[in-house]
Residue, then its C-alpha position, 0 to 999 in steps of 0.5 A: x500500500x506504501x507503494x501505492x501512496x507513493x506513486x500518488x504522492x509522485x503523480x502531477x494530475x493527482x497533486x493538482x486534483x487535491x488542490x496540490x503541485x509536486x513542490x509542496x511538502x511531503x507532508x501535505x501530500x501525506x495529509x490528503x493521501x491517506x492508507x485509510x479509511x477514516x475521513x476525519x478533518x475534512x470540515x476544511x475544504x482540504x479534498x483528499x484521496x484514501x487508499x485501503x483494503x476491502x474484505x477478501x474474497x475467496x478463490x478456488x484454491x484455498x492457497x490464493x486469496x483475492x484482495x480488495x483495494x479501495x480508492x476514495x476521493x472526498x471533496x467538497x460538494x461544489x467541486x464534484x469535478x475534481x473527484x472524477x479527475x482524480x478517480x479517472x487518474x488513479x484509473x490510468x495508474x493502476x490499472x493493468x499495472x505492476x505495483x510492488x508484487x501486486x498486478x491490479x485490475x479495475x475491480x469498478x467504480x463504486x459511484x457515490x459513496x457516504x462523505x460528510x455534509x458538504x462533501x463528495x465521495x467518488x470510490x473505485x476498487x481494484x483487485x489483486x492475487x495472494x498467495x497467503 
């Protein structure tokens, strides 16, 4: 997941949909990047990207499991647009890509999803292979 955040935190369109540039500090980026699921804080107009893993599911051999991850973008309601840029990015990143040992798929997106009053959330999943 770690490698996840990190090629987030290193992608330009994703810094500029969170209200970023590549020259803020780390730790901003590490603020609106998360490898949670909690959306505390968010009663700033700060929007924000988390990343977390969803229940695995089970496959026909009992040695492979297959994992969840989940992407959520929050940001305030009137600016919806930017969840969409985001999600369609983090698409374009991981899709039929090699993070780590993990190759993940588009699992789908998940529409709009619970966030805070006066926030948007936009969630997407992707799905990998485990050998447990």
């Amino acid at each position: 997941m770690t490698a996840i955040q990190t090629l987030f935190v290193k992608d330009k369109q994703i810094l500029e949909g969170l209200g970023l540039t590549l020259d803020s500090p780390d730790l901003d980026k590490h603020k609106r990047i998360i490898k949670r699921s909690i959306y505390e804080g968010l009663a700033t107009s700060d929007r924000r990207l988390n990343l977390y893993f969803r229940p695995s599911r089970a496959t026909r051999n009992e040695i492979i499991t297959n994992e969840i991850l989940q992407v959520d973008v929050h940001v305030p309601a009137t600016q919806d647009y930017y969840a969409y840029r985001v999600q369609k990015r983090v698409r374009e990143l991981l899709h039929k890509k090699q993070v780590g040992t993990m190759i993940l798929h588009f699992d789908g997106q998940l529409g709009e999803l619970p966030s805070m009053q006066g926030f948007i959330c936009v969630g997407s999943r992707y799905s990998f292979y485990r050998v447990i």
